[in-house]
C-alpha beads as a LAMMPS data file, in Angstrom:
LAMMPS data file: protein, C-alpha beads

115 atoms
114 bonds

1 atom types
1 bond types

-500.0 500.0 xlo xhi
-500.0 500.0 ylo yhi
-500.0 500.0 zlo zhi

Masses

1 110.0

Atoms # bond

1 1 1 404.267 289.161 415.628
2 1 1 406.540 291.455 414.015
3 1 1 407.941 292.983 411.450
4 1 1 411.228 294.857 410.597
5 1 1 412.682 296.699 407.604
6 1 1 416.135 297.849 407.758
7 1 1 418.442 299.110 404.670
8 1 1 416.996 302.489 404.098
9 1 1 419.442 305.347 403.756
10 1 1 420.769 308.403 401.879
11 1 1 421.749 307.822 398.142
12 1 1 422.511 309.740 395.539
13 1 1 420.370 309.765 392.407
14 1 1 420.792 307.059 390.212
15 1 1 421.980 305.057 392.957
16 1 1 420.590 301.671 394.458
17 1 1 419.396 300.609 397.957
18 1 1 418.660 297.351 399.117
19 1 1 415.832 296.821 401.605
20 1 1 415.141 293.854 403.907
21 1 1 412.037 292.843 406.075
22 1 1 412.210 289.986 408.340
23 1 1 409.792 288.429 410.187
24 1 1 408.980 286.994 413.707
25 1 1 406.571 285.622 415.005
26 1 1 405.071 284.121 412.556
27 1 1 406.276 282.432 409.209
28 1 1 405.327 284.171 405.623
29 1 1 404.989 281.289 403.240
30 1 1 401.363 281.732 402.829
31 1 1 401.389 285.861 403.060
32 1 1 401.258 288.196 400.406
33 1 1 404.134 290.241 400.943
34 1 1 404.701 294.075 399.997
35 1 1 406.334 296.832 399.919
36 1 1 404.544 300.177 400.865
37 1 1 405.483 303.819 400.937
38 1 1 405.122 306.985 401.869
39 1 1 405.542 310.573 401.911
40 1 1 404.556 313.372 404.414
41 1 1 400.886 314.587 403.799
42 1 1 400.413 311.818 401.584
43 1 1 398.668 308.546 401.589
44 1 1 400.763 305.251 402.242
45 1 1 401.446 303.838 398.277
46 1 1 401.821 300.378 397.394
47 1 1 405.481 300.025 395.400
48 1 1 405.760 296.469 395.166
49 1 1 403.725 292.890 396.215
50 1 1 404.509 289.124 395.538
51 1 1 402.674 286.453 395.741
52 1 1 403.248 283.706 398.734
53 1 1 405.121 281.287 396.671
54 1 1 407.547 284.181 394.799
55 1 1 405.697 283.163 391.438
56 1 1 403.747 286.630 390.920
57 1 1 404.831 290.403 391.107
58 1 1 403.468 293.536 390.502
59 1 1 404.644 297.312 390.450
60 1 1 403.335 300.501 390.801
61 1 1 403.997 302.057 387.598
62 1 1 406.092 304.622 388.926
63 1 1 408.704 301.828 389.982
64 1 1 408.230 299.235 387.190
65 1 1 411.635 298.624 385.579
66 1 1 413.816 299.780 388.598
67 1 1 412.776 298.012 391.812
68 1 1 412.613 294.552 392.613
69 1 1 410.752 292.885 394.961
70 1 1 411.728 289.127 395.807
71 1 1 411.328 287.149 398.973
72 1 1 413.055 284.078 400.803
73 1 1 410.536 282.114 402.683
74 1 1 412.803 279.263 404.951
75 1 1 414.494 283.007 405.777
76 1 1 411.229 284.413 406.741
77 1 1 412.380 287.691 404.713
78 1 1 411.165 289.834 401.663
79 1 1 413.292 292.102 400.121
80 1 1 413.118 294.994 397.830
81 1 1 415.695 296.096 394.998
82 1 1 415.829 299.719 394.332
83 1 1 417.686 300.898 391.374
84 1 1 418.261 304.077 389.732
85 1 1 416.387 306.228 392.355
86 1 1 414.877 309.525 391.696
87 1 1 414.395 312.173 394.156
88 1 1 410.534 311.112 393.932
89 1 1 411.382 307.910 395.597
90 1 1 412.495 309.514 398.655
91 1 1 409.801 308.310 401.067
92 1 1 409.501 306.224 404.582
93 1 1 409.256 302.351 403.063
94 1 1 407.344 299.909 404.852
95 1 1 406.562 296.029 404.612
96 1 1 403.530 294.412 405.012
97 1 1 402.123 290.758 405.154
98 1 1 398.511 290.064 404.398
99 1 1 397.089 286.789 404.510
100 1 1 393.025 286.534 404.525
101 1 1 391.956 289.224 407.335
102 1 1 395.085 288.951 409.331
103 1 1 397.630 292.140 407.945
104 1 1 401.056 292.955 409.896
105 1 1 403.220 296.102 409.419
106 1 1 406.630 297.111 409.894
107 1 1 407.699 300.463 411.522
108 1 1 409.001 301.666 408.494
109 1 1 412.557 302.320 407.143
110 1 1 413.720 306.195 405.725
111 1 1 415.050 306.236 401.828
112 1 1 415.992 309.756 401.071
113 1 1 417.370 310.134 397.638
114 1 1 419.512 313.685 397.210
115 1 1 422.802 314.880 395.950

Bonds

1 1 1 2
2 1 2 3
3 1 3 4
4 1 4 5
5 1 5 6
6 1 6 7
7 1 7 8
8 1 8 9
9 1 9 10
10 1 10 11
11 1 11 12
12 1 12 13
13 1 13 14
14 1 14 15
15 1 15 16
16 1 16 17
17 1 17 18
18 1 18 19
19 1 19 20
20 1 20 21
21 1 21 22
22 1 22 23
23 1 23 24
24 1 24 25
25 1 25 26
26 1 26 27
27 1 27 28
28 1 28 29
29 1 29 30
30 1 30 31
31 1 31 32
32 1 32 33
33 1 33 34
34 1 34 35
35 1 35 36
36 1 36 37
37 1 37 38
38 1 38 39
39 1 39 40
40 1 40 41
41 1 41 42
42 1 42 43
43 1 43 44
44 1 44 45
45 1 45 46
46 1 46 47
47 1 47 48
48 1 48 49
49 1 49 50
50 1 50 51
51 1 51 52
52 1 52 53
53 1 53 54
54 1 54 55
55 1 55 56
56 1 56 57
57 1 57 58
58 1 58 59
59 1 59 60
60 1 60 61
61 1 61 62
62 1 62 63
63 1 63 64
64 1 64 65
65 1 65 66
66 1 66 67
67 1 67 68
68 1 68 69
69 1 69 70
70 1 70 71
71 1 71 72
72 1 72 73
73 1 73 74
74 1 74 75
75 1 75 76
76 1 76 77
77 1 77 78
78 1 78 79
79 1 79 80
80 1 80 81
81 1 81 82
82 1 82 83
83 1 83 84
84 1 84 85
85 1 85 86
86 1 86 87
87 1 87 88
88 1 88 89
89 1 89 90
90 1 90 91
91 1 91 92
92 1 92 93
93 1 93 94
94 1 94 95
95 1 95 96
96 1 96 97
97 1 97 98
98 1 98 99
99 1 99 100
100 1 100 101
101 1 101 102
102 1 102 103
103 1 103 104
104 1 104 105
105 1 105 106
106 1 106 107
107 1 107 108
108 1 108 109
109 1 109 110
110 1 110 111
111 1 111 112
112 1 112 113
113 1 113 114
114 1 114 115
């Protein structure tokens, strides 16, 4: 069982970053699927979560209007839009899958966000 994010990077503010999970192991059509992240010294933030079939989202506040969280389920894959990114949104980004009491992690992927 696994899972791996990839698409992190440096940007410039106001620039966009696509991020992509994709699992093994296992399939993700009945998982919640998120987005997490976080920030040395800090605790690990929920940014973004859909629902198993795609028909629910929510946002952290912070994020609302900017990133986009959307997932393909015969590709085994969530993804997550990031648009006009602040300096604040520089973070390690991680996925997660939760279904019931069974929860799987990625390793994380980097976003820094600096001129």
């Amino acid at each position: 069982v696994q899972l791996v994010e990839s698409g992190g990077g440096l940007v410039q503010p106001g620039g966009s970053l696509m991020l992509s999970c994709v699992a093994s192991g296992f399939t993700i059509s009945n998982y919640v699927m998120s987005w997490y992240r976080q920030v040395p010294g800090k605790e690990r933030d929920l940014a973004a979560v859909i629902t198993s079939a795609g028909g629910l989202t929510n946002y952290a506040s912070s994020v609302k209007g900017r990133f986009t969280i959307s997932r393909d389920n015969a590709k085994n894959m969530v993804y997550l839009q990031m648009n006009s990114l602040k300096a604040e949104d520089t973070a390690v980004y991680y996925c997660r899958a939760q279904w019931g009491r069974s929860a799987y992690w990625g390793q994380g992927t980097q976003v820094t966000v600096s001129s």
